[in-house]
C-alpha positions in Angstrom: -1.0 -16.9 -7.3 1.5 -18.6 -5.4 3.3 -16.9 -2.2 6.5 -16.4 -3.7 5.7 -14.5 -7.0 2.9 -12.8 -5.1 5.7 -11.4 -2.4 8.0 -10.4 -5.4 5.7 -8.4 -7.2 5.1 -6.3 -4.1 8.7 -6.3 -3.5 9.0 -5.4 -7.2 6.2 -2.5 -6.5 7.8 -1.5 -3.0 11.1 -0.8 -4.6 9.7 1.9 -7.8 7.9 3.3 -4.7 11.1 4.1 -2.6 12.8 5.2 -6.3 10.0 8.1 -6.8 10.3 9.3 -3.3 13.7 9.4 -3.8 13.9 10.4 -6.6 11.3 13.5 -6.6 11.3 13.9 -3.3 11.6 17.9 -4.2 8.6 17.9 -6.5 5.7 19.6 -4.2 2.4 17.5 -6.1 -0.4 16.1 -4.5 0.3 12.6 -6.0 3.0 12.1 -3.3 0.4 11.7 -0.9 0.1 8.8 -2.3 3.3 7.3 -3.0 4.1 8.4 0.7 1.4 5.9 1.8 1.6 3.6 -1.1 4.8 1.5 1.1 3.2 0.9 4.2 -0.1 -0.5 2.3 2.4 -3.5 0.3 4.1 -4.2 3.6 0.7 -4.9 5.5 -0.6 -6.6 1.8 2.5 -8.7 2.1 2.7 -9.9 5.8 -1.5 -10.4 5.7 -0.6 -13.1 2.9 1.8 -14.9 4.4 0.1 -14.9 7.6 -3.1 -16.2 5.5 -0.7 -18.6 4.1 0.6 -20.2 6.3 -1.4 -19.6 9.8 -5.4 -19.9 8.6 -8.2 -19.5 11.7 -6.1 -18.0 13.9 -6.8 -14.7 16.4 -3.6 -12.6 14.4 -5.3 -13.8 10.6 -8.1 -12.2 11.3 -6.9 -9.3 13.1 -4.3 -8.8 10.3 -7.4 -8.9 7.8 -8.8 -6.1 9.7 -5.9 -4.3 9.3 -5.8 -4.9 5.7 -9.0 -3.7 4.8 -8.7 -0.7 7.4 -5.7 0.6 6.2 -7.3 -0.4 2.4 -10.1 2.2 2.9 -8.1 4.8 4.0 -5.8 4.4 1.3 -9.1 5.0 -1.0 -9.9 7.8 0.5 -6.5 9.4 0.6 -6.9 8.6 -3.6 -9.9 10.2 -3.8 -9.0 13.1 -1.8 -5.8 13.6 -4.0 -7.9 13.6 -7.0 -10.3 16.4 -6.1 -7.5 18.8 -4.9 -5.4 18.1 -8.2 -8.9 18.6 -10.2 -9.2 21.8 -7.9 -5.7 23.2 -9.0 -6.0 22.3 -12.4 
């Protein structure tokens, strides 16, 4: 996927993200967790590819590649975290 479309559809995503926190920013759910750290992930996701883009083999690609996956896995574990304490209220 080329970088343009790529960076629009996590513009697109980014955008329905700040709408729901706006939006029900007064609902008290453990799914906000998520959606709370759902932003940051797309803006590292989207400055990782245009680094890789358009700066390959350099010291900040790779760091940014660390930061990707880093903030990846905790982004997992925050899902599966919000899952068991919604299965646990439920």
């Amino acid at each position: 996927m080329d970088v343009p479309t790529y960076l629009m559809m996590l513009l697109t995503a980014l955008g329905l993200n700040v709408y729901s926190l706006i939006k029900y920013r007064k609902v008290k759910a453990p799914w906000k967790v998520i959606v709370y750290g759902n932003p940051v992930l797309l803006i590292v996701l989207a400055i990782n590819r245009v680094i890789e883009e358009y700066a390959p083999d350099t010291h900040l690609y790779n760091v940014s590649s660390d930061v990707t996956l880093t903030i990846g896995g905790i982004w997992l574990v925050i899902i599966c975290i919000t899952g068991y304490i919604s299965k646990k209220r439920s």
